[in-house]
N, C-alpha and C positions, 0 to 999 in steps of 0.2 A: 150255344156252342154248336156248330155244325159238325158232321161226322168227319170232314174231313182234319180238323184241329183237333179232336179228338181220340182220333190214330194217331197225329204226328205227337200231343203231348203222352199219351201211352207209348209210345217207343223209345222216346226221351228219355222218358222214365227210366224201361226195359235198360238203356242203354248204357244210363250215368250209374248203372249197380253193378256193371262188370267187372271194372276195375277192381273193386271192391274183395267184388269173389274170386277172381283172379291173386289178389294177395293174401286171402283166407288160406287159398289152396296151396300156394304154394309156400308156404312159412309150414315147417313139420313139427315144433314146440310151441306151445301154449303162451311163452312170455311175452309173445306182441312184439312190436316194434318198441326198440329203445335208443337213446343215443350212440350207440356203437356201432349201430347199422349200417350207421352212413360211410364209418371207413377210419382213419385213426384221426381227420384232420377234426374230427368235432372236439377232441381233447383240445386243441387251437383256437379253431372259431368260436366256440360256444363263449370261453373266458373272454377272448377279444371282443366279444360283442354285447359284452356283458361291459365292460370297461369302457366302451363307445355309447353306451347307453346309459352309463352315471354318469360320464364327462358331459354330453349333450343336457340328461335332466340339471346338474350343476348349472351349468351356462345360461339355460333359459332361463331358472331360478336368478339368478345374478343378474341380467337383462331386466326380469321383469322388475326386481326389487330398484333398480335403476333409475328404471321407466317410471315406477309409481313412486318416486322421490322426488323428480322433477330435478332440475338443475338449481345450483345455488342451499339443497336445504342442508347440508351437511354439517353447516354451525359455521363455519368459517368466515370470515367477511374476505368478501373478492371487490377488486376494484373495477369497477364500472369501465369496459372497452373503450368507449368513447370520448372520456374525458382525455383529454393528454394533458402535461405538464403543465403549457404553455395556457390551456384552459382554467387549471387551478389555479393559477400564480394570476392570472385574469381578478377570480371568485375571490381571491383574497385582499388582493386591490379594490374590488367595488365594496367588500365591505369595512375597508378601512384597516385592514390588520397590519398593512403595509405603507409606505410611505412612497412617493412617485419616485425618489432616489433610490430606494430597493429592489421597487418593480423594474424599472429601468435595468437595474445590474445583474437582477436573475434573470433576467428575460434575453440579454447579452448572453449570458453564461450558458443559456438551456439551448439557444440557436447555434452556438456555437460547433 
């Protein structure tokens, strides 16, 4: 370390304890700094931010439980986006569950 970083980190030092002693000094009771010091809005903020800080951990929580569930696991059967009507009534015709006169009539009825 050369002499000259070694004054400037020694004054640094010297410098960043002022503060310090500067609020030692001027506080004339022993009890320190408390929430009240700041003036009467911390009866306000403090609960508010206390309230902002459960709604936010909730949220994440909820997200994350979401997230690591993945889509579809819920238990429920959901119908597949893609298929449309006119595709099923298709799958039911090819495999026979319908008859060309039925296909015909729903397929009428669904274009309608």
């Amino acid at each position: 370390m050369t002499r000259l970083t070694g004054w400037a980190v020694a004054a640094l030092a010297a410098i960043s304890t002022i503060p310090s002693f500067a609020w030692a000094q001027a506080r004339g009771d022993d009890y320190g700094p408390h929430m009240w010091d700041g003036g009467w809005y911390g009866m306000f903020v403090g609960p508010l931010m206390m309230i902002v800080f459960i709604a936010l951990a909730v949220a994440v929580i909820v997200l994350l439980v979401r997230w690591l569930g993945g889509p579809g696991r819920a238990g429920t059967a959901t119908a597949r986006p893609d298929k449309t009507a006119i595709d099923i009534l298709r799958e039911r015709y090819a495999r026979g569950e319908i008859d060309k006169a039925e296909f015909d009539e729903r397929r009428r009825v669904l274009e309608e």
